[in-house]
Residue, then its C-alpha position, 0 to 999 in steps of 0.5 A: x887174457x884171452x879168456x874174456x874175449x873168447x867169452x865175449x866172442x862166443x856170445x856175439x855168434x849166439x846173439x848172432x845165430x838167435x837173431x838168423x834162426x828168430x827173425x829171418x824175416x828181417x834179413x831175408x825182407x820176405x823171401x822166405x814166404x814167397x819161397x813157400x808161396x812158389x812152392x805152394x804153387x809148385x805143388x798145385x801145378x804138378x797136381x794138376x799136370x798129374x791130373x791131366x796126364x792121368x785122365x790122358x792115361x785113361x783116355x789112350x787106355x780106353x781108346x786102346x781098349x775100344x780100337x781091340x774090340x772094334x777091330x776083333x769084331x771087324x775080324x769076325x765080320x770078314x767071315x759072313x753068311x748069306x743073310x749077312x752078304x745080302x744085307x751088306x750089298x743093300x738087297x732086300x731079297x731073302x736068303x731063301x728066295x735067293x738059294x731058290x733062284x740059284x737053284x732055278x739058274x742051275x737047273x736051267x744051265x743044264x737042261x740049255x747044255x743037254x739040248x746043246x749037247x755038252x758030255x753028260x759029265x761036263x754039264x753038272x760041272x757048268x750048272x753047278x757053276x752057274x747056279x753057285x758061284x755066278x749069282x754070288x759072284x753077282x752079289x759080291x760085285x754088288x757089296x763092293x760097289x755099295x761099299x765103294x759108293x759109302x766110301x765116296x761120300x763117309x768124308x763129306x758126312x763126317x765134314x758135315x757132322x763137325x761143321x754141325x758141331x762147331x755150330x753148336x748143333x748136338x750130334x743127333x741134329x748134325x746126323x740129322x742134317x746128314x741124313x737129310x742132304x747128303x747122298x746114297x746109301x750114306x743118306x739111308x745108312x745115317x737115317x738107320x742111325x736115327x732110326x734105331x735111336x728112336x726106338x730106345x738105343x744109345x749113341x753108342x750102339x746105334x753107329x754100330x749099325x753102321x759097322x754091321x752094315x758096312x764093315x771097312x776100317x774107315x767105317x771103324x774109325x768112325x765108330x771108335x771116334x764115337x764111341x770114345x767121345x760118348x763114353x770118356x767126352x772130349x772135342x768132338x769136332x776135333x776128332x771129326x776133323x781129324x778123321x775126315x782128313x784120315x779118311x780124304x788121305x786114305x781116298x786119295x791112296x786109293x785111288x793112287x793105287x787104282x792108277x799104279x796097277x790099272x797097267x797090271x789088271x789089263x796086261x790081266x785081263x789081256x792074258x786071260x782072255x787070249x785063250x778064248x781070242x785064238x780059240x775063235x780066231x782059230x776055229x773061224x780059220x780052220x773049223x776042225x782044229x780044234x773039233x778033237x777037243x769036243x768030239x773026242x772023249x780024250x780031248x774032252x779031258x784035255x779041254x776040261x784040264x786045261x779050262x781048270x788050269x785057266x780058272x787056276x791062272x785067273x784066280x793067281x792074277x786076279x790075286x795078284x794085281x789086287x792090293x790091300x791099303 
């Protein structure tokens, strides 16, 4: 009794199946081929998202590779020779006439201290001094006031160069505009750029003139910047721009931080000189007090320790109130 309807049951589930597995287009109106079209797109969308996140990958790669060896060639760049330290404080004597000229100021301090009659032994002590430490104490004032004077005006060039950029104007013209307007030493520092373009160097090895001219960090952003864009492309004007607020930023801590230990160096300085202050006030109230001191070999020892141990003090303060940013 049950046989033909199970029979006829089981061939109304086949028929059934047949018709879902043959024609799923007529039950599902199309569904399946938009299924497969979003898929598709789904599948070309994340190749392409794999795409750009591989070319960032390699971009922050090469960014990471480019920073290491600026920075290490600016480390090796902290330790510098003669040659080196003239050509950073923008002088344009050479090494050797400047070794003879300290030579010449050394041999001068001592003959002025023998006529005054300074001991024999503390008069090489001075001209030596004098004809070392003096003139590259000179030289350094001078590298750090060249680079203080780059550091004024490198936001404004860099602003200039993207507003060049932004125009349409290629890189070189915008340097070129930079060279042209704006102020000492970045005006002579971008035409070397140029300069050395002309004779046959990249981008890339040009800006590292400027590196080898001024060694700072911000000068180092900007070289990386470069170079990264020369050799992996990208928005120029946009790393520009972000730089110039990097470097506007860091002229306002520095200048944040000038104000904050102004107090420190003057209470410095006051501490320093108070020595010489009581000396002078002393000898003009009572001038032989202190002749012990000159006359005396005992005091002469005296007078020498103790003006060691005030160079010692000096150097302590002077590192002290001077802040690295």
């Amino acid at each position: 009794m049950f046989g033909p309807l199970l029979i006829a049951l089981l061939a109304m589930v086949v028929v059934g199946a047949l018709g879902f597995a043959l024609v799923p287009s007529a039950i599902s109106g199309g569904r399946a081929e938009q299924r497969l079209k979003a898929f598709q797109g789904d599948v070309r969308v994340n190749r392409l998202e794999q795409d750009a996140s591989r070319t960032r990958d390699q971009r922050r790669k090469e960014l990471q590779q480019t920073l290491k060896s600026q920075t290490a060639a600016l480390n090796e760049k902290k330790r510098i020779t003669l040659k080196q330290m003239l050509f950073q404080a923008g002088m344009k004597i050479k090494p050797a006439a400047f070794v003879r000229n300290s030579v010449i100021l050394g041999a001068l301090t001592f003959g002025l201290l023998i006529v005054v009659q300074v001991p024999i032994y503390f008069a090489p002590v001075f001209a030596v001094a004098a004809g070392y430490l003096l003139p590259r104490m000179y030289v350094s004032r001078k590298r750090r006031k060249y680079q203080d004077l780059f550091l004024d005006e490198l936001p404004n060039a860099v602003e200039a160069i993207v507003r060049g950029v932004k125009t349409g104007l290629p890189l070189n013209d915008s340097m070129r505009v930079v060279a042209k307007d704006a102020k000492e030493p970045v005006k002579s520092e971008f035409a070397r750029v140029l300069d050395q373009q002309s004779v046959g160097m990249s981008m890339t090895e040009a800006v590292a003139v400027l590196l080898d001219r001024v060694p700072l960090p911000e000068v180092n952003f900007f070289v990386v910047v470069i170079t990264v864009q020369q050799q992996a492309g990208g928005n120029l004007s946009e790393a520009l721009g972000n730089l110039a607020k990097v470097l506007r930023n860091r002229k306002k801590m520095k200048q944040k931080i000038k104000a904050m230990s102004s107090e420190a160096k003057a209470s410095a300085g006051i501490i320093g000189s108070l020595p010489f202050v009581v000396g002078i006030l002393v000898s003009l109230t009572s001038p032989s007090y202190l002749a012990p001191l000159f006359v005396t070999s005992l005091g002469n020892i005296w007078l020498g320790i103790g003006v060691v141990m005030l160079s010692a003090g000096v150097f302590v303060m002077s590192k002290m109130v001077k802040f690295d940013y």
